[in-house]
N, C-alpha and C positions, 0 to 999 in steps of 0.2 A: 588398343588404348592403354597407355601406361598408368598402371593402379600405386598410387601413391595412398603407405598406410601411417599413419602416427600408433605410434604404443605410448600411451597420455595417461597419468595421473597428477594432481595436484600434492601428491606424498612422494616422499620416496621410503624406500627400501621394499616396494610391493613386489617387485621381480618385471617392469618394463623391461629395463635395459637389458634381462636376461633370455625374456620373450623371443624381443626385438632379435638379438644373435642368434637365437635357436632357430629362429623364423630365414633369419639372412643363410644360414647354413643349409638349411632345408628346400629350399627355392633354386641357390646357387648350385647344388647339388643335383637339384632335379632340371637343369638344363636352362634355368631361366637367366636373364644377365639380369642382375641386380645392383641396385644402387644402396648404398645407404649414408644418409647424413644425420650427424650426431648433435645436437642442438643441447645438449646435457653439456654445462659447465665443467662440470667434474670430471668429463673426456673416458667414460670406460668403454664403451664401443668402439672407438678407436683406437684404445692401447688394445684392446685385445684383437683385432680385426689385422691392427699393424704387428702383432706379436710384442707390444709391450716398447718397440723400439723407436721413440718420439723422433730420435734424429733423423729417420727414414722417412719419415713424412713428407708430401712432397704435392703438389697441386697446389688447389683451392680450399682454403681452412673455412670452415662454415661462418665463421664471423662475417665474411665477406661478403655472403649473400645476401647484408643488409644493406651493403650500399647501396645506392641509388645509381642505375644506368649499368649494372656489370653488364657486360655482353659475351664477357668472355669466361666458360668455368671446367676448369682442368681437375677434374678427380682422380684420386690416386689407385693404382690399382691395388691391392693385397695379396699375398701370398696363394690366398685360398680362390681367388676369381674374380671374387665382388670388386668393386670400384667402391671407393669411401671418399667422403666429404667431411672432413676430420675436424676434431678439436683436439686439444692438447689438455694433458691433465691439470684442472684449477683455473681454465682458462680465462684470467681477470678482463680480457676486453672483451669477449665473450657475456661476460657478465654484465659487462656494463649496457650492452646493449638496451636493457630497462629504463635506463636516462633518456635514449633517444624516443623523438615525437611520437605520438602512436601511428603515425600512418607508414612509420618502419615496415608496420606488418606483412605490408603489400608486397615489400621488393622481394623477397625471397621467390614467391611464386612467377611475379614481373620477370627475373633474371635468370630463371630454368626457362621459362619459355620463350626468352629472348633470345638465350645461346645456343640452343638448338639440342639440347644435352638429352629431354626427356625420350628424343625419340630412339636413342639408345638402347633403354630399357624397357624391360617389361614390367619390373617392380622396383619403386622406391619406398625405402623402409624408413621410419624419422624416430631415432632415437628423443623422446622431449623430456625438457625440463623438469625436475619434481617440485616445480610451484607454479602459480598464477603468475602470467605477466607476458610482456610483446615475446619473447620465443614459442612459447607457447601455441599463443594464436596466431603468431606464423605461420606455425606447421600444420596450426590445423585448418588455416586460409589455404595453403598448398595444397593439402589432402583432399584426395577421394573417401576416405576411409578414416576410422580411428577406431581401437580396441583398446579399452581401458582391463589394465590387470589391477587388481583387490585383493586384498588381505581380511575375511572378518575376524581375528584375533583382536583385543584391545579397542585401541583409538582408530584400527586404521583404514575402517570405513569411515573416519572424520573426512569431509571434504569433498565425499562421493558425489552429492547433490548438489555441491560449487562447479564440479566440474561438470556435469551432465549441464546444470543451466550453462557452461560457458561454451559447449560445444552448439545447443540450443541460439545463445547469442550470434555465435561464429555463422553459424547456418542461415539467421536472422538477414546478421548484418555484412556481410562479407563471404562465404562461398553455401550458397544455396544447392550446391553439388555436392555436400558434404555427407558420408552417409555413418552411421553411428552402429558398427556391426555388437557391438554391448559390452557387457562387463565378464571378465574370465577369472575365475577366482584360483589364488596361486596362495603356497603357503599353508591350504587347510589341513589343521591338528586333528586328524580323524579320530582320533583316540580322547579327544576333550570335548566334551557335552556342551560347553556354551557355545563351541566353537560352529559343531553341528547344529545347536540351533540357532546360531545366526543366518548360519548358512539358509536356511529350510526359511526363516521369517526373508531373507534378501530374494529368494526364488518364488517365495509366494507374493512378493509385493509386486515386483517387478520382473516375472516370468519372461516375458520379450525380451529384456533387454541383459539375459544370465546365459552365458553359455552352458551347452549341455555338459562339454568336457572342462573338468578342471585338473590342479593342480599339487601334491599335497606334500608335504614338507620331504624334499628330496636333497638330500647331503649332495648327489652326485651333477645335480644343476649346479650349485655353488663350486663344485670345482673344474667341470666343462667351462662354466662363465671364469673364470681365474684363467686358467691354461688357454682360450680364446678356441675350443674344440668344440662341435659339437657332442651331445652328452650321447649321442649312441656309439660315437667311435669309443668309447671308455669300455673296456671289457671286465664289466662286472656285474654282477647278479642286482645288485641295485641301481646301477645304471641302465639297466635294460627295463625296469620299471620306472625310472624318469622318463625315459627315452620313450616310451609306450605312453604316457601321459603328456608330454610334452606334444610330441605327434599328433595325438589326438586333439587338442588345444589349436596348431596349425592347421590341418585338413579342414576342423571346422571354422575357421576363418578363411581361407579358402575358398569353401561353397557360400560363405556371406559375400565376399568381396567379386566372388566369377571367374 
């Protein structure tokens, strides 16, 4: 059965999209044929999947999957193995999909299992949106899965509890399949005391739903995600400690998902 995962925050800059790549690299890697579809306007799983080179793009652009009735869906392949369902950087009709009716949300799923695509793979990865709204609950209509990555620095566990009710709705009202493997905290300033006890107060509230591994302020993910590499091919002393933390972040999503 093909496992379809969303990486879902209602923020951005918590490190999704950087997950999501280290996830699609670590999969493709490990023998599986992977899918991934970028539903993020702002198009970075895709410049970096495609190496940055929009003109090369070539298939079925994710916008598409909201039409109504596709039957037909051509993903691209990438350099590195994976097949991508692409968006392009700032993608304004992309964007716009938010005007259309809410029952948009259905075709997405309606039009992978129409065209016969899913059974291609073994994993589909969904880069989502960093805000409320129909792409969103698209992808999490489509999903088997979702992992929410977190920041508790600042503001940006603002929206934590938006998104857990919206996942909670989705499951409600639209895919009862839906399974909630939790929150992975990326970003943590181990060296700053609020930081850590935000941490220790988010683990003691809601223990079920905290991964064990997290993630902690790593330079060398910021420039694996830039170069579009995974962060263990980087040969340096500090990438081998992202690369060890990152890992451990996948594996245990992994044993959640099967």
């Amino acid at each position: 059965m093909t496992k379809i995962i969303s990486f879902a925050n209602q923020k951005g800059g918590v490190g999704k999209s950087t997950i999501c790549l280290q996830t699609v690299f670590y999969l493709q890697e490990a023998g599986y044929r992977v899918l991934a579809i970028d539903l993020d306007p702002q198009g970075n799983t895709s410049s970096r999947l495609s190496q940055g080179d929009e003109g090369a793009y070539s298939g079925t652009p994710s916008v598409r999957l909201f039409d109504e009735g596709l039957n037909e869906i051509q993903p691209m392949r990438c350099e590195r193995g994976m097949d991508l369902i692409w968006t392009m950087k700032n993608d304004p009709e992309l964007s716009e999909i938010e005007s259309l009716p809410l029952s948009c949300v259905r075709h997405p799923i309606a039009n992978l299992k129409a065209s016969g695509i899913l059974e291609h793979y073994d994993y589909v990865l969904i880069d989502c949106p960093p805000s409320l709204g129909r792409k969103l609950v698209a992808a999490l209509t489509m999903s088997t899965h979702v992992i929410c990555p977190v920041q508790v620095s600042g503001f940006a566990l603002d929206g934590v509890e938006g998104l857990l009710n919206t996942i909670i709705s989705v499951q409600e009202e639209l895919n009862p399949d839906l399974e909630n493997t939790g929150m992975v905290i990326n970003n943590l300033k181990r060296g700053f005391e609020e930081d850590m006890n935000t941490r220790d107060q988010l683990r003691k509230a809601v223990p079920d739903l905290v991964y064990e591994a997290e993630v902690g302020v790593r330079g060398q993910l910021d420039v694996a995600n830039l170069n579009g590499v995974p962060v263990w091919s980087i040969k340096k002393t500090s990438a081998r400690e992202a690369a060890k933390e990152i890992r451990a972040v996948i594996e245990e999503l992994m044993k959640k998902v099967g």
